[in-house]
C-alpha positions as CSV (number, residue, x, y, z in Angstrom):
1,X,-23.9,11.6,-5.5
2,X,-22.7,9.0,-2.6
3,X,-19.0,8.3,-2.8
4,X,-18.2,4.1,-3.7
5,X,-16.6,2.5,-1.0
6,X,-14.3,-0.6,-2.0
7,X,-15.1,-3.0,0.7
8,X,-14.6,-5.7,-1.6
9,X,-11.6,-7.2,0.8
10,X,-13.2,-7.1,3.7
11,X,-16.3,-8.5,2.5
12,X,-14.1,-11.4,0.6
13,X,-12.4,-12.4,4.1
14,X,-15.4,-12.6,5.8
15,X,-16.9,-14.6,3.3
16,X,-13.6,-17.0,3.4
17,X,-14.2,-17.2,7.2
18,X,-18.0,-18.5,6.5
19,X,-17.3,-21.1,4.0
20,X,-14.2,-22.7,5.8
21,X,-15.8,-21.8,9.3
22,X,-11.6,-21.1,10.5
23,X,-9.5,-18.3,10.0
24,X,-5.8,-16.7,10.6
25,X,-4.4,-14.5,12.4
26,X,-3.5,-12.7,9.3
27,X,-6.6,-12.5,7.7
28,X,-7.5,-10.7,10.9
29,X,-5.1,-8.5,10.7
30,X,-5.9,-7.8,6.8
31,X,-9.3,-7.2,8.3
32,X,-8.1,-4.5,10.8
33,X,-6.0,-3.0,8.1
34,X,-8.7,-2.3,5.8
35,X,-11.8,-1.4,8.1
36,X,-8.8,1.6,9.2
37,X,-8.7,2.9,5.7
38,X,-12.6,2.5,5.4
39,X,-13.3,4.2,8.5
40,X,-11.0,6.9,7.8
41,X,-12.5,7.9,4.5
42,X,-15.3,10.6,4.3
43,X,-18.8,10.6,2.8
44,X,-19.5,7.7,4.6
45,X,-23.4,6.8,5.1
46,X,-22.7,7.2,9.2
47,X,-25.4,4.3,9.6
48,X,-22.4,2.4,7.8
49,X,-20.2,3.2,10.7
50,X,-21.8,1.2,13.3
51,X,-21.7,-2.1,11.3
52,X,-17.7,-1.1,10.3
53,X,-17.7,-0.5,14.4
54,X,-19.2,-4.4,14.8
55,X,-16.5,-5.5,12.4
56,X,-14.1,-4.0,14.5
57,X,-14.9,-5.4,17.4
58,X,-15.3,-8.6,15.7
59,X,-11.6,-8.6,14.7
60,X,-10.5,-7.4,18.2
61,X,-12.0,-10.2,20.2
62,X,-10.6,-13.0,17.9
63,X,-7.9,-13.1,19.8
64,X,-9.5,-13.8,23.1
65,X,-11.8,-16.1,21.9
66,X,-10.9,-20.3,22.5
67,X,-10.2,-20.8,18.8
68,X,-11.3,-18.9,15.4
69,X,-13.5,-21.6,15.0
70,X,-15.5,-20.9,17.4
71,X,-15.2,-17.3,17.5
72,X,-16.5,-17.4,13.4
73,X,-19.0,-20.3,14.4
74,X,-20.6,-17.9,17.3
75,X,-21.2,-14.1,15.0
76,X,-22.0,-16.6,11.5
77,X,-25.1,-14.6,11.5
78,X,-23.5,-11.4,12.3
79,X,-20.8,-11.9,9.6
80,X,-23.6,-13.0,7.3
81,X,-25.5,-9.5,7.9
82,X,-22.0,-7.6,7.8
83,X,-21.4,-9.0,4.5
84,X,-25.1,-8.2,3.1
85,X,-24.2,-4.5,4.6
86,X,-21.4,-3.9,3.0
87,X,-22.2,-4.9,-0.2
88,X,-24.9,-2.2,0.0
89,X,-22.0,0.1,1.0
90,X,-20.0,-0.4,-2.3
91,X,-23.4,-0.3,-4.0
92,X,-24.2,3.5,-2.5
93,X,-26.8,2.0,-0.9
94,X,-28.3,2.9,2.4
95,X,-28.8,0.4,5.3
96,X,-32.2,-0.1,6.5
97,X,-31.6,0.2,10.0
98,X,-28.6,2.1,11.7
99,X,-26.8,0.8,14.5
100,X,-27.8,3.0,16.9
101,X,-31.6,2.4,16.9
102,X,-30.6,-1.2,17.2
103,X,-28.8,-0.5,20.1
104,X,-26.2,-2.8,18.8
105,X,-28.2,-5.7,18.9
106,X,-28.3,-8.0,16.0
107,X,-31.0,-7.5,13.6
């Protein structure tokens, strides 16, 4: 039996992120924080580790970006697919198709 992931944070950031289109620099840093500890843990599907790799990289560039606005405004469909993703994470549920066949690119 898959192992349940609580993603439940991350996922209620991001969707903060969405509705107000604006963020924090805390709420990145919450985001960080808790894609470590999800990462981290085994019995992970590994197509779940490319998305949590996206997210990553997501939090990483905020700070380079002209505002959050913008930086949320530009990945909205990204964030809206990460969200849908992990959801099926915390579900046990596998992801249709892994990061690597989709070279990265956004489905």
């Amino acid at each position: 039996m898959k192992k349940f992931v609580d993603t439940e944070k991350i996922i209620l950031i991001l969707k903060a992120q969405l509705e107000a289109v604006d963020s924090s620099s805390d709420q990145f840093s919450i985001l960080k924080d808790e894609i470590e500890k999800v990462v981290t843990m085994e019995e992970i599907d590994p197509n779940f580790k490319g998305t949590l790799q996206e997210i990553k990289s997501y939090v990483s560039t905020a700070a380079n970006s002209h505002s959050y606005k913008e930086h949320i405004k530009l990945n909205d469909l990204n964030i809206k697919r990460w969200i849908e993703e992990l959801e099926r994470l915390m579900r046990s549920e596998a992801v249709t198709i892994d990061y690597e066949q989709r070279k990265g690119r956004e489905i």
